[in-house]
ZAMARGU-4260 file (C-alpha; in steps of 0.2 Angstrom, whole numbers, plus 5000, padded with zeros to 4 digits):
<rodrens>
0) 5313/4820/4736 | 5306/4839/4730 | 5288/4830/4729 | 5289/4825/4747 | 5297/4840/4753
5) 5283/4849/4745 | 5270/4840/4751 | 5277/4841/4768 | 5279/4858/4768 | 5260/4863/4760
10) 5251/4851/4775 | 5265/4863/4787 | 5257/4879/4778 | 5238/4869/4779 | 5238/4868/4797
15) 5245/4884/4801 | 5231/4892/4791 | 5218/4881/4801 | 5226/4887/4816 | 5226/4905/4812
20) 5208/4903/4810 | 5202/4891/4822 | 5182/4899/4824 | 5181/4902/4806 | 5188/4882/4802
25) 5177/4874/4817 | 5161/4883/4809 | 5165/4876/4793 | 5166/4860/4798 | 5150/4860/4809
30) 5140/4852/4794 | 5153/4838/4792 | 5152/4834/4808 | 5134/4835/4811 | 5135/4822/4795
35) 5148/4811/4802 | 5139/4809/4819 | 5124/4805/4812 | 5132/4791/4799 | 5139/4785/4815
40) 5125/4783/4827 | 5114/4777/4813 | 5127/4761/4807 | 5130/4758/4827 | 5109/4759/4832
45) 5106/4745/4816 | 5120/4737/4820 | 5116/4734/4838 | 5101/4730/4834 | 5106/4716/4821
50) 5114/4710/4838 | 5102/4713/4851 | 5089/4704/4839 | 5100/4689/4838 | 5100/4687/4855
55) 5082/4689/4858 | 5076/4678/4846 | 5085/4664/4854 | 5076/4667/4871 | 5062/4664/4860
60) 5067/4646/4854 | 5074/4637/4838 | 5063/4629/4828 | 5047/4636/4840 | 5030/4644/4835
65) 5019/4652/4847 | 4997/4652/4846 | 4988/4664/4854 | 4976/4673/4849 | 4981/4687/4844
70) 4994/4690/4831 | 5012/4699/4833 | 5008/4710/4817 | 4995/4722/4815 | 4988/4717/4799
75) 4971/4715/4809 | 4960/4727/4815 | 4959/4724/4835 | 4943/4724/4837 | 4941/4708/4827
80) 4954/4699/4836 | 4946/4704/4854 | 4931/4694/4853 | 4940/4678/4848 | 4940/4665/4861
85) 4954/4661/4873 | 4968/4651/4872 | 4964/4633/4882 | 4976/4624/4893 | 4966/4607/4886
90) 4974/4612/4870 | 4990/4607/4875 | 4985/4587/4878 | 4975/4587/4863 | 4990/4593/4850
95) 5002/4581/4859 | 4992/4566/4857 | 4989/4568/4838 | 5006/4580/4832 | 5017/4569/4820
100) 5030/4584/4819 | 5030/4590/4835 | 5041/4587/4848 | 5038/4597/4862 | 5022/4606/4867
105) 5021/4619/4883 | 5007/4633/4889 | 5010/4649/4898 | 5002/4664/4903 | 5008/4679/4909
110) 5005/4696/4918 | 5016/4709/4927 | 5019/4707/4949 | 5027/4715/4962 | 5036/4701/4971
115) 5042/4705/4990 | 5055/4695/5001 | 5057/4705/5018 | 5060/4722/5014 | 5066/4720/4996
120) 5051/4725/4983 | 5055/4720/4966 | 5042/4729/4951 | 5035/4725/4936 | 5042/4707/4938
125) 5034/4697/4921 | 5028/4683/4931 | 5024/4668/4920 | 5013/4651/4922 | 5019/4637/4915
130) 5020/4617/4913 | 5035/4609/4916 | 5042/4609/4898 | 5043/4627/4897 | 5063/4630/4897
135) 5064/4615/4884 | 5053/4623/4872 | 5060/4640/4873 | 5079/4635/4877 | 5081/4640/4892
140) 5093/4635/4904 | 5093/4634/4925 | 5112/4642/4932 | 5106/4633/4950 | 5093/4623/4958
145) 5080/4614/4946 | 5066/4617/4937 | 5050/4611/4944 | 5040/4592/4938 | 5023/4590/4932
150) 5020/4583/4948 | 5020/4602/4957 | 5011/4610/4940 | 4997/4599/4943 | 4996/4599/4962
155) 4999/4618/4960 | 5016/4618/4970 | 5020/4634/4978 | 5036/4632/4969 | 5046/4646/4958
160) 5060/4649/4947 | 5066/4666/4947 | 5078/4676/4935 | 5094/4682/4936 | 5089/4699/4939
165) 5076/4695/4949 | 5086/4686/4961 | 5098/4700/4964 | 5086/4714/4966 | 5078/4702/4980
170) 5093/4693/4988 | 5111/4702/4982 | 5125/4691/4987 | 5114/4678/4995 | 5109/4660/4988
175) 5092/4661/4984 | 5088/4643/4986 | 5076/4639/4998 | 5071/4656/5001 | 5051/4662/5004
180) 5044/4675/4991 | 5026/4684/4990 | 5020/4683/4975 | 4999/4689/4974 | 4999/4688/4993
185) 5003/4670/4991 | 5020/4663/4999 | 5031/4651/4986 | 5048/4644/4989 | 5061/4646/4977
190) 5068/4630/4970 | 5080/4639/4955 | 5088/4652/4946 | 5088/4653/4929 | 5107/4657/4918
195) 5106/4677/4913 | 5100/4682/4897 | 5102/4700/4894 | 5087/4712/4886 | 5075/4707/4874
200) 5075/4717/4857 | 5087/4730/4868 | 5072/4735/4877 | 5063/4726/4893 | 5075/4715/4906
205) 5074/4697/4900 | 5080/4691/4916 | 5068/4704/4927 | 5055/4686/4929 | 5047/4672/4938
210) 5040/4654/4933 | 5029/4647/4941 | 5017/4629/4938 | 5001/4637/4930 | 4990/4629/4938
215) 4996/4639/4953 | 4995/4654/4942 | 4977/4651/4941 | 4973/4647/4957 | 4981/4667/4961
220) 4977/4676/4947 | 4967/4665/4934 | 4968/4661/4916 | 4953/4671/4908 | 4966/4682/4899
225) 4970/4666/4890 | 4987/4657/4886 | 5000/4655/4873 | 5005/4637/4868 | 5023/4637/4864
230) 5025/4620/4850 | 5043/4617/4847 | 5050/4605/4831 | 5065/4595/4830 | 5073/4604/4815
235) 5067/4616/4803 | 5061/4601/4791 | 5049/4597/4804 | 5043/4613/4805 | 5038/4618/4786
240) 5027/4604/4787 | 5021/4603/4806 | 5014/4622/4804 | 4999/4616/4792 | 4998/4600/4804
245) 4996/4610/4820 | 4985/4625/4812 | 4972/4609/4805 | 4973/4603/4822 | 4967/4619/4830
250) 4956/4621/4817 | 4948/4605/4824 | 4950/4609/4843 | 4939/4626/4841 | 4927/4619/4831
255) 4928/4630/4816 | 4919/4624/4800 | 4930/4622/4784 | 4924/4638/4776 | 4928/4651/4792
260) 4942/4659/4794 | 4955/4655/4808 | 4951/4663/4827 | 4969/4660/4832 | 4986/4666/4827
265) 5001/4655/4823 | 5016/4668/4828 | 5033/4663/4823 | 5050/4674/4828 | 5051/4679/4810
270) 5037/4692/4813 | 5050/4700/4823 | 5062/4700/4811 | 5052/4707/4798 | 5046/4721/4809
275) 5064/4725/4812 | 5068/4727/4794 | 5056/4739/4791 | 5060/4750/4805 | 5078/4748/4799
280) 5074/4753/4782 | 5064/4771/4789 | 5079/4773/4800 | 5092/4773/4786 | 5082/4784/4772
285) 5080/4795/4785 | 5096/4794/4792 | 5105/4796/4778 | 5095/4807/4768 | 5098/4821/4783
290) 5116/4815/4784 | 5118/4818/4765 | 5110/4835/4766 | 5122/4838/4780 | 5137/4834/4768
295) 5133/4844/4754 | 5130/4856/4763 | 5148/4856/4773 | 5154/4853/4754 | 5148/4868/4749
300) 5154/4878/4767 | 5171/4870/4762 | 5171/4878/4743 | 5166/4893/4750 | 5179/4898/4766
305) 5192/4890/4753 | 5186/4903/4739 | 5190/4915/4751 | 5204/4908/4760 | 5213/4912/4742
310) 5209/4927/4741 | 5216/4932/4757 | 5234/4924/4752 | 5233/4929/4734 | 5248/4940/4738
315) 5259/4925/4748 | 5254/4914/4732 | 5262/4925/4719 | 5274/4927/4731 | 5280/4906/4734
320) 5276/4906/4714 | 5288/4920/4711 | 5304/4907/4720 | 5299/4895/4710 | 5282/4885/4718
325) 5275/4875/4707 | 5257/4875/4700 | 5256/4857/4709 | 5263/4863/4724 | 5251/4877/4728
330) 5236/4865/4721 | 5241/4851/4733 | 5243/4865/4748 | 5225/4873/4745 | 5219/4853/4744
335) 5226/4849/4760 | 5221/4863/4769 | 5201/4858/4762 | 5202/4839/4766 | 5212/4843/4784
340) 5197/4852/4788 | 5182/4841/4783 | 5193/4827/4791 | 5196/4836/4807 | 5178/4835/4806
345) 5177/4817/4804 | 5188/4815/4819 | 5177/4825/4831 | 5160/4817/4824 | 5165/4802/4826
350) 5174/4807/4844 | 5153/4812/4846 | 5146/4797/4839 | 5155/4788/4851 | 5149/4797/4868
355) 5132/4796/4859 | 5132/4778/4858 | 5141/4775/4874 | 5124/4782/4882 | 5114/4775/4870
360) 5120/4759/4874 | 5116/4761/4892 | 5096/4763/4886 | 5097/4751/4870 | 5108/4742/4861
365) 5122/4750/4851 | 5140/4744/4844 | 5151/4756/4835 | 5158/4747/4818 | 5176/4752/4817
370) 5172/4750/4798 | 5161/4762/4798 | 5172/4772/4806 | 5186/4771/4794 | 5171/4774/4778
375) 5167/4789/4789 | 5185/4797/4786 | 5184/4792/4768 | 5169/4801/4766 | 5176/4814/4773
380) 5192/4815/4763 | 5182/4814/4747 | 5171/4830/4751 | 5187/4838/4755 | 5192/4833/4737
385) 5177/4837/4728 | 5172/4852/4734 | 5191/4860/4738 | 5196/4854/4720 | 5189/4872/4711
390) 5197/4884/4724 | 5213/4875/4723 | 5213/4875/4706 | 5212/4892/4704 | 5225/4894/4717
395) 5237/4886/4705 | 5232/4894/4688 | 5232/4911/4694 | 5244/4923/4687 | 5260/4927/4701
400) 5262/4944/4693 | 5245/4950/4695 | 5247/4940/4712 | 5258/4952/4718 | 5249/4967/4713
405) 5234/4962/4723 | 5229/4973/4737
</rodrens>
């Protein structure tokens, strides 16, 4: 029962201290919090990431690869890469008919538009040609109206399937079905919406697009800038051994001889992912080497406020050991008094992080991790420890005679 009381009564006698001293505390604790925030934002950036890559590599389809010519790593130099030859819509027919692994193959190209209906202007609006396979191959799913036939890609329909937040910049409340847009001057109807997606890799709008058959992409805009041929496998079986199929069979189609190199690229999502670890890896040495200087640093702003925190009581503590305080007692009080302040400022770092990753989230992609959140206060408890251990100490073991006679 004297343990508790004690204990009770030294966090009392801690808080009142930090209360007395309220600048002096706050400024103590700057570095802790500057850590803390920091430990926060970082875990709930990479985490967010983690999710926001998730997401995106399911818009790019499961079990997919992707040629082009040019690759999505820079292990090339580009000048190299730009005078390969385009990508071929005839490639398309030519894998089909001779792919034993393959079960879906599709083309696209793609460029930026404005897109217009009435009054409304929508910007930067990734337009993309395609055949009719396209949302197969890629996963994709229509919320309303239909995805156009091979019929109206090779009669070059005006026909066009927009995204979601296409079709809410352009028609609000309003069904969209039906509806006349201008795309490249040219007027298309649109025959469907596709189901929302959300950001690709937290950056660029997902569902800020329009489809259309790509033979009427050529005929507004033309296909010298090439295509990509999206080649989609049943499972991931198929895939392992359909990679070498396809690259021999594009080996073949361009003509290259069996000693020169490949003019193309066979991109896969795990480029992506691999990308992402790197700049993950950066992020956390960085990160947490600042937020570890930042720690010690508030360790040691800790050990020296509490040095002279006992200094300015050594009278009151030979007093309380004078009616009998034990060593413990004014130990634990100094302790307290440390870890309160490194974990008050745990609670307003993390109170920080939080508004940080509120508006980061608006730009991004970033989740706060609760866990972190509590490893955030442990830290912080354990700085308070260590480094309010030695003044404490010496709080306790100091003599209450020579207590009393200081001045």
């Amino acid at each position: 029962m004297r343990f508790l009381n004690s204990l009770l009564e030294g966090i009392k006698i801690a808080f009142l201290a930090l209360s007395i001293n309220k600048t002096r505390s706050f400024l103590t604790a700057l570095c802790i919090i500057i850590g803390i925030t920091m430990v926060s934002v970082v875990d709930a950036v990479t985490t967010g990431m983690d999710e926001s890559f998730d997401n995106s590599m399911a818009m790019l389809g499961t079990n997919v690869v992707y040629i082009e010519k040019w690759p999505w790593d820079d292990d090339m130099d580009w000048w190299e890469i730009a005078g390969r030859k385009e990508m071929k819509i005839e490639y398309v027919d030519f894998l089909a008919e001779r792919t034993k692994y393959a079960s879906n193959i599709s083309a696209s190209a793609n460029t930026n538009v404005n897109i217009r209906y009435k009054d409304k202007n929508a910007e930067r609006v990734q337009l993309s040609g395609t055949t009719s396979n396209h949302l197969d191959v890629q996963g994709l799913d229509i919320a309303e109206g239909r995805m156009y036939t091979q019929e109206e890609v090779r009669t070059a329909a005006n026909v066009v399937v927009v995204g979601a937040s296409l079709k809410e910049a352009l028609f609000e409340e309003q069904d969209a079905l039906g509806k006349q847009i201008r795309i490249g001057g040219q007027r298309f109807i649109v025959i469907g919406v596709l189901e929302k997606q959300g950001s690709f890799l937290g950056l660029g709008d997902a569902d800020n697009v329009a489809l259309i058959p790509i033979y009427a992409f050529n005929e507004v805009y033309g296909l010298r800038r090439g295509i990509q041929l999206g080649v989609k496998f049943p499972d991931e079986a198929a895939l392992q051994e359909g990679e070498y199929e396809i690259e021999g069979l594009m080996r073949q189609v361009r003509q290259l001889d069996a000693t020169a190199e490949n003019d193309f690229a066979i991109n896969k999502p795990e480029a992506f992912k691999e990308l992402l670890e790197g700049f993950k890896r950066i992020l956390y040495l960085v990160g947490f080497g600042l937020v570890g200087l930042s720690l010690l640093i508030g360790g040691i702003g800790v050990m020296n406020i509490m040095f002279v925190s006992v200094r300015e009581r050594t009278k009151e503590i030979g007093i309380r050991k004078a009616v009998g305080a034990k060593s413990w007692e004014i130990l634990s009080q100094f302790l307290i008094e440390a870890i309160a302040i490194c974990v008050s400022g745990g609670v307003i770092g993390v109170g920080l992080a939080a508004i940080a990753t509120f508006f980061i989230d608006k730009a991004f992609t970033a989740t706060m991790n609760f866990g972190v959140v509590g490893f955030a206060f442990l830290i912080c408890t354990m700085v308070g420890v260590v480094f309010g251990f030695i003044p404490a100490y010496r709080a306790a073991k100091s003599d209450p005679i020579e207590s009393l006679r200081f001045e």
